[in-house]
matplotlib code that plots the C-alpha trace (Angstrom):
import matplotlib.pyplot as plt

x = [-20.5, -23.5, -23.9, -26.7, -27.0, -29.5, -30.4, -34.0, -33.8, -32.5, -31.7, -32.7, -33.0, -37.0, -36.8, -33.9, -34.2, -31.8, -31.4, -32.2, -29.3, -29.0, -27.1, -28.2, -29.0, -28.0, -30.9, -33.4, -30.7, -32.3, -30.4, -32.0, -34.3, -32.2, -33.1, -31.3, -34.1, -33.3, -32.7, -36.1, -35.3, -35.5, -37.5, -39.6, -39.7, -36.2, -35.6, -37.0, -38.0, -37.4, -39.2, -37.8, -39.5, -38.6, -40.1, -39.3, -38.5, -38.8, -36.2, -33.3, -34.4, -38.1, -37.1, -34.9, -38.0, -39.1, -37.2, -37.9, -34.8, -37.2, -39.3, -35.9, -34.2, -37.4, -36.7, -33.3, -34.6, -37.1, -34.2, -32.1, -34.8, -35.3, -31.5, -31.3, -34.2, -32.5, -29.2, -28.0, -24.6, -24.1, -25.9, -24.4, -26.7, -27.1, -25.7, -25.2, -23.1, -24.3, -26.8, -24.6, -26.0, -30.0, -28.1, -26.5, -28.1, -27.9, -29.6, -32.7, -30.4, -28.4, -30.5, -29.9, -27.9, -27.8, -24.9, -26.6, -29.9, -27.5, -25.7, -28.7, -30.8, -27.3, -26.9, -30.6, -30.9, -27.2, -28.3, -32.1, -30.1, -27.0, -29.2, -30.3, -27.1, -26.2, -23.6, -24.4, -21.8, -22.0, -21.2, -19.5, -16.8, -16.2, -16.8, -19.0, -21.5, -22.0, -22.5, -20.6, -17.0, -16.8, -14.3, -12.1, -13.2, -11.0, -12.8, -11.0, -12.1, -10.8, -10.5, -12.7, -15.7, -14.7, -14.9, -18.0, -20.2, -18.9, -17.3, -19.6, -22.8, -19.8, -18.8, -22.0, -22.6, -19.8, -19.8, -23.6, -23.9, -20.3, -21.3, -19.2, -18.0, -17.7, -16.9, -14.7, -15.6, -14.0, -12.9, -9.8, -9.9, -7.5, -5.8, -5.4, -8.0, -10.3, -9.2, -5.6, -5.9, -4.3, -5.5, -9.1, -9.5, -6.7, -5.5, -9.5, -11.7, -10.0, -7.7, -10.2, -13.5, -13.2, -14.3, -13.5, -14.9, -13.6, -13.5, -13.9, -13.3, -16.7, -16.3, -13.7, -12.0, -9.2, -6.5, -3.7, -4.2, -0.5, -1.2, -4.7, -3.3, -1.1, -4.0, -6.0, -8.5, -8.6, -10.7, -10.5, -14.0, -14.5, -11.8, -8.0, -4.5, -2.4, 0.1, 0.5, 0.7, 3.3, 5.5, 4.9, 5.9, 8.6, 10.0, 9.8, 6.7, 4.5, 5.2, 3.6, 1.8, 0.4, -1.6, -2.0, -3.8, -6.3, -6.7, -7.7, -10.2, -12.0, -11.9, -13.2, -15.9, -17.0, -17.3, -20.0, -22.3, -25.0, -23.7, -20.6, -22.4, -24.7, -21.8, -18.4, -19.1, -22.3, -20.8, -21.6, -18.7, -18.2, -15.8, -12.8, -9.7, -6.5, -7.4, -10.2, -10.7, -12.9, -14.2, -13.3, -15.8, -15.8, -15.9, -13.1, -9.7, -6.3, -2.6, -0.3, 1.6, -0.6, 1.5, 2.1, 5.6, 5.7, 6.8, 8.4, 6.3, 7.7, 7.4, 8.5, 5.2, 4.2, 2.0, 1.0, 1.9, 0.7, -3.1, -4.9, -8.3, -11.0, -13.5, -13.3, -13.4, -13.4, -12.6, -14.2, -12.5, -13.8, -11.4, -13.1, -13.5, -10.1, -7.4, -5.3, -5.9, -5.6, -2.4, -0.5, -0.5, 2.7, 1.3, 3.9, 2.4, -1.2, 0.1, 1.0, -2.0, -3.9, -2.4, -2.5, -4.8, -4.6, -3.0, -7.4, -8.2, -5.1, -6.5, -10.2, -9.0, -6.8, -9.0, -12.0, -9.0, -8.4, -12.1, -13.7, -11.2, -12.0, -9.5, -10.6, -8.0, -9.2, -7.6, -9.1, -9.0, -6.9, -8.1, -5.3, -3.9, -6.9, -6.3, -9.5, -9.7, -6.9, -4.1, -2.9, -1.3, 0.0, 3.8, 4.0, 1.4, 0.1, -3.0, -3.8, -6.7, -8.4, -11.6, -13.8, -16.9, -18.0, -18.0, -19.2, -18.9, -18.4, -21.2, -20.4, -21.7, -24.3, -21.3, -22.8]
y = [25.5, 23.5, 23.1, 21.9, 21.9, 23.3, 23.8, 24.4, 25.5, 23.1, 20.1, 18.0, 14.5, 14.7, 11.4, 10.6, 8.1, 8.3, 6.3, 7.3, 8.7, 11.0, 8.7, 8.9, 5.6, 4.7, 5.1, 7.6, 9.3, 10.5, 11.9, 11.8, 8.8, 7.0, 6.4, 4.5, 2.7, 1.8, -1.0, -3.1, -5.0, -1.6, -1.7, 1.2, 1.5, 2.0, 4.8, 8.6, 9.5, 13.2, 15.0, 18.2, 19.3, 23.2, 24.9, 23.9, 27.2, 27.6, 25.9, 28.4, 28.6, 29.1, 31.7, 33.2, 33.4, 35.7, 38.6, 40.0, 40.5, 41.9, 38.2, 36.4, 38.2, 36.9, 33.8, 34.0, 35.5, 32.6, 30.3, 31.7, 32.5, 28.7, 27.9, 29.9, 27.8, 24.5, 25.8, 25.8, 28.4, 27.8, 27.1, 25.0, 27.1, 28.9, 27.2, 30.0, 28.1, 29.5, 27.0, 26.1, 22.8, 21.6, 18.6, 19.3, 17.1, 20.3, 23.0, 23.3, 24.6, 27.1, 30.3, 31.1, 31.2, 34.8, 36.1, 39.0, 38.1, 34.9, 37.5, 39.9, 36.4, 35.0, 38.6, 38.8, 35.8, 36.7, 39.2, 38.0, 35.2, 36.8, 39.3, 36.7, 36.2, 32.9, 32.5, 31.3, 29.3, 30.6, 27.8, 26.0, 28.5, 28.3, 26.8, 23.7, 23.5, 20.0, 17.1, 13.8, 13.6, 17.0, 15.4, 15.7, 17.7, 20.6, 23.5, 25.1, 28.9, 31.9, 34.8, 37.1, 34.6, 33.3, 36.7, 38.2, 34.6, 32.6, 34.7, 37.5, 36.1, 35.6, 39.1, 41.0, 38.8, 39.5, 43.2, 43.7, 41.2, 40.2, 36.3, 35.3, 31.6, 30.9, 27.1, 26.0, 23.2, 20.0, 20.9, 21.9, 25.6, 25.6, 22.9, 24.1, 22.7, 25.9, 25.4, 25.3, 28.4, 31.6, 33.7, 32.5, 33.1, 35.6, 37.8, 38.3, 37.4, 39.0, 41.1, 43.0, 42.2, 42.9, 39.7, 39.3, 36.1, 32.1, 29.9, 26.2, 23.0, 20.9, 18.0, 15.1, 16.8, 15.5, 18.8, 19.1, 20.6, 22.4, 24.1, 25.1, 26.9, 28.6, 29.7, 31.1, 27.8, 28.3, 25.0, 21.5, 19.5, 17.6, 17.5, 18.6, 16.2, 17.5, 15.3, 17.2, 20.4, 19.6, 17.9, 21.3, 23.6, 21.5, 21.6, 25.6, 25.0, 26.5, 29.5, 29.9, 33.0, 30.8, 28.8, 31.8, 34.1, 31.0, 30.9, 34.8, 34.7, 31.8, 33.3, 36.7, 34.4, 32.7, 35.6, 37.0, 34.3, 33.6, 31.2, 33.7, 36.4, 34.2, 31.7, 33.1, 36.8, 36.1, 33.1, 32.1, 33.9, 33.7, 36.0, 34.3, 36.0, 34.6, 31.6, 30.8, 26.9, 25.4, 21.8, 19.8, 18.0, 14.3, 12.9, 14.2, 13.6, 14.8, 13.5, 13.2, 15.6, 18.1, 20.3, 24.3, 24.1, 25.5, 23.7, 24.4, 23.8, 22.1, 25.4, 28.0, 28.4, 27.7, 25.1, 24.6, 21.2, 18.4, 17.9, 15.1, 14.3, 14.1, 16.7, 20.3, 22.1, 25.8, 27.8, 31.3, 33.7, 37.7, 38.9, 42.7, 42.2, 39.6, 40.5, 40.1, 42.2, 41.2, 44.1, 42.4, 39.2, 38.1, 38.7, 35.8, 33.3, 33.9, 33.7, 30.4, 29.2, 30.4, 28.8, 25.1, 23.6, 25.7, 29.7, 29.7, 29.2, 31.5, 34.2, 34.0, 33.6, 36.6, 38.8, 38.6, 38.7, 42.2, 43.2, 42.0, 41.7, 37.8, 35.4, 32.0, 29.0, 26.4, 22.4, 19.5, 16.2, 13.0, 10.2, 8.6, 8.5, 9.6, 12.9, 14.5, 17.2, 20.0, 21.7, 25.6, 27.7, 31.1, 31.2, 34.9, 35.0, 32.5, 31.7, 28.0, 27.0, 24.0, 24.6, 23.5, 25.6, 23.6, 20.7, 20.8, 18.5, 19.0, 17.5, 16.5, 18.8, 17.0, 16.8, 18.4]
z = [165.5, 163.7, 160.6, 158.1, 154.3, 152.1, 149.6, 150.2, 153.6, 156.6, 155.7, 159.4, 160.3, 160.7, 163.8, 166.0, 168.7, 172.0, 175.1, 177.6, 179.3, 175.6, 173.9, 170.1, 168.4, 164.6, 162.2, 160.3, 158.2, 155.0, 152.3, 148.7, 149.1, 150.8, 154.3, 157.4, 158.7, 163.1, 164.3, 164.2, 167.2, 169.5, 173.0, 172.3, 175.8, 176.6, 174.0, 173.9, 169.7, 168.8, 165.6, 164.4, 161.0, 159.2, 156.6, 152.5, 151.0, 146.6, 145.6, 143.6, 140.3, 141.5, 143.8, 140.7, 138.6, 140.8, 140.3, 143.8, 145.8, 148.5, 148.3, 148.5, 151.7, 153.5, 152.5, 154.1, 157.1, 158.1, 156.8, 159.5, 162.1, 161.9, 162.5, 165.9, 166.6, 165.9, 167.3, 163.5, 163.2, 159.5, 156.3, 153.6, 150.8, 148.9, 145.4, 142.8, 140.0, 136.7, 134.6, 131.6, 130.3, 131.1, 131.7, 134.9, 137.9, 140.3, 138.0, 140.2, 143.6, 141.1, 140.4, 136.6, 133.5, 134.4, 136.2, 137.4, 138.5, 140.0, 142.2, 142.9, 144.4, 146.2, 147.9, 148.9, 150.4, 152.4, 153.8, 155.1, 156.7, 158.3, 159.6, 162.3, 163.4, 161.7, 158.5, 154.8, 152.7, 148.9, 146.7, 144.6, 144.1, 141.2, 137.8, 138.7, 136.0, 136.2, 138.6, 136.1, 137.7, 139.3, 142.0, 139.4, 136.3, 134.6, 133.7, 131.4, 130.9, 129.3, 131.8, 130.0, 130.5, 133.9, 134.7, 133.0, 133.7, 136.0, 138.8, 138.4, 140.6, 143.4, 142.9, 143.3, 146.9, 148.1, 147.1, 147.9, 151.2, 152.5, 153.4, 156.2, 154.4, 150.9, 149.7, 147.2, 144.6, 143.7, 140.4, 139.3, 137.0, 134.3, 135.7, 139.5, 142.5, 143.3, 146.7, 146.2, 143.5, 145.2, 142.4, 143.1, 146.7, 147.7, 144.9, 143.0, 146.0, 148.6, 147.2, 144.3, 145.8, 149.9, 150.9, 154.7, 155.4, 155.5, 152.5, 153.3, 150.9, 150.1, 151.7, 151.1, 148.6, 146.7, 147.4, 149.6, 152.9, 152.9, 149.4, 151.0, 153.4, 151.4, 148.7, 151.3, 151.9, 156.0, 156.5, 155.2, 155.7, 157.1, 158.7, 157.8, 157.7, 160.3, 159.5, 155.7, 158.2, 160.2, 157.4, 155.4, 158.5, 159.4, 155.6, 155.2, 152.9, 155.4, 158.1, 161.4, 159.8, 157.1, 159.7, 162.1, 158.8, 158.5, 162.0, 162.4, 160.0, 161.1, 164.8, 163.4, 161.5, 164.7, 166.9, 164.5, 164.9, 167.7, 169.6, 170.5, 171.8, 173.7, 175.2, 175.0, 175.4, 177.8, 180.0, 183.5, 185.5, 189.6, 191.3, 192.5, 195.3, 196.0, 197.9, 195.6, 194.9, 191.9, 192.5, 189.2, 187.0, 188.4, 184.7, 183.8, 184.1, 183.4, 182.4, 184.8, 181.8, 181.8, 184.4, 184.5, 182.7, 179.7, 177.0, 173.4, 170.4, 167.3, 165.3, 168.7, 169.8, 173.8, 175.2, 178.6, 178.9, 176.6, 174.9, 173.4, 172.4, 174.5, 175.6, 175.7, 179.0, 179.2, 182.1, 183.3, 185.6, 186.1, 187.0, 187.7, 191.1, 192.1, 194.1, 191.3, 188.2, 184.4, 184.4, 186.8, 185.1, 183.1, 179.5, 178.1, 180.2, 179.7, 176.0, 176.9, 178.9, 176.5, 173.2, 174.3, 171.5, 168.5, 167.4, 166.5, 170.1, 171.5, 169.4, 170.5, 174.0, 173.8, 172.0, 174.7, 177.9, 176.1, 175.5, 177.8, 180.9, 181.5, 180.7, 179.8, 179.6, 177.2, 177.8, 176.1, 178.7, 178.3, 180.3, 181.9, 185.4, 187.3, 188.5, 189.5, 187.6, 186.0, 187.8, 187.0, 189.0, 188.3, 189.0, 189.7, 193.3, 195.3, 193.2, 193.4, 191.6, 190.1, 188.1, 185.3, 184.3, 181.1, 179.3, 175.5, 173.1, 169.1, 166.1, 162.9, 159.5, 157.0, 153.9, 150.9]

ax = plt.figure().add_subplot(projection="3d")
ax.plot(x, y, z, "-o")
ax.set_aspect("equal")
plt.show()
């Protein structure tokens, strides 16, 4: 998934310069007034310069001046009719934290002093852009009302007005709109990190309101990834410690449901958006029989490790063989029309091809083998010894196949 922040529509690098075999060169970042300039000793002639421009929407309090929920769901609309265009899956926007001081740096992004006009603007604007197929982030959730050391801040609230003022713009979006990812903010609330608060996101937000969608941390944040988890945060950005994860599992602090219930609901998330229904549910398939062979991708190779064994996880989960960084290849198989059907396939061991990287990407693949009747085995590649290309073979008939079908590779999100 892409990303981009806000808060006054897309926020896009306007000029990007690649090589050109694609490779993107350093330069023309622009956040603020800062700006990355490229490197001035560039033959124009060896590079290829890209321009990419989208449209400046009012700004949140101008569009809160408004008072025209129908105005402000257009506005979402064209946000998000923009991010198909630009291959955008998520919007860091909109801000909805409630204008407590005229001092606060970030006043102009939040919509008002008003909780309810807040709420009434944050679920118009939801649903204009989900409505195209593409996710919002409400944010900052909850109680930042100012920009001078929020890494660290305590708001300290009393229940009744955390509430009726500062919880309340939340509660009407995700009553009146259901946004599919809500972010957490850097300061602590009555002394616990929003992100780490189980009251905040599972008992109030989830429990009492119905929300159904992901909350993610802003980015960098100071919490710990174990508590997280255990609050109901199901994704650490930029990216997590899998190091705290493993020491919590292996301690009893965290269960394999713990990581599983975060994983389910940012699978569910995913398969909402665009690029789901238009690459996972809609991919290129081809027919295949029992003497059906798949030429590997040349580029890439495979650990002499990576073998059809199954072997034990640290927590009692199955992996197919061992997994490493590197690029992620996805396989396709129909198998509607194959000799073999999905029936007569061992369920246990497509449990274990499928969870090799992550319980997310076991769920995702099992869900669409059971709803669609394709399975797709995910691997990432480890270049090592070689081998042209990955090796699976089901135990059970005399299938032998190697295959690739695609190779994609991951961005980075704009922090916020």
């Amino acid at each position: 998934m892409i990303l981009a922040d806000g808060p006054a529509g897309l926020r896009l690098q306007p000029h990007f310069k690649t090589k050109k075999d694609g490779t993107l060169l350093p330069g023309g970042e622009v956040m603020g007034d800062a700006y990355t300039p490229f490197n001035p000793n560039i033959d124009e002639k060896e590079v290829d310069n890209y321009y990419q421009y989208c449209t400046a929407i009012p700004i949140g309090w101008a569009l809160a001046q408004s008072w025209n929920t129908e105005l402000v769901e257009k506005a979402g609309d064209m946000v998000g009719s923009e991010m198909e265009q630009f291959h955008v899956d998520l919007w860091l926007a909109p801000a909805l934290n409630i204008h407590r001081n005229p001092l606060c740096g970030r006043n102009f992004e939040y919509y008002s002093e008003d909780p309810l006009i807040t709420g009434k603007m944050a679920a118009a604007i939801t649903e204009g852009c989900q409505s195209e197929g593409v996710s919002i982030t409400l944010k900052h959730f909850t109680t930042n009302n100012k920009e001078t050391n929020r890494n660290s801040s305590d708001s300290r609230v009393s229940e009744r007005a955390l509430r009726e003022i500062y919880l309340k713009g939340f509660e009407i979006a995700v009553k009146e709109a259901q946004p599919w990812s809500i972010m957490t903010s850097y300061n602590f609330l009555n002394g616990i990190e929003t992100s780490e608060n189980k009251d905040l996101l599972t008992n109030i937000t989830r429990g009492e309101w119905g929300y159904e969608g992901i909350f993610m941390t802003d980015w960098g944040n100071n919490s710990n990834h174990a508590r997280e988890v255990l609050a109901g945060n199901d994704v650490k950005m930029p990216s997590g410690s899998v190091a705290t994860l493993k020491a919590a599992l292996k301690k009893g602090i965290l269960k394999r449901s713990d990581l599983e219930a975060c994983a389910e609901r940012l699978v569910k998330m995913i398969m909402k958006v665009n690029i789901f229904k238009e690459k996972i549910l809609n991919p290129v398939t081809v027919d295949i029989g029992d003497d059906t062979y798949f030429k590997a991708a040349e580029n890439i190779l495979w650990s002499q490790t990576a073998r059809a064994e199954n072997t034990s996880d640290e927590d009692g989960g199955k992996n197919l063989g061992y997994c490493d960084a590197g690029a992620w290849t996805q396989y396709q198989i129909l198998l509607k029309n194959a000799s073999t059907r999905p029936s007569t396939l061992p369920r246990a061991e497509l449990t274990a091809c499928l969870h090799v990287l992550h319980p997310m990407q076991a769920a995702e693949h099992l869900i669409f083998w059971q709803t669609a009747q394709r399975l797709q085995v995910s691997r990432q590649s480890r270049p090592a010894d070689g081998r042209n290309g990955p090796h699976w073979k089901h135990s059970r008939s005399n299938w032998k196949q190697e295959f690739i079908h695609s190779v994609s590779s991951s961005q980075r999100a704009v922090p916020t």
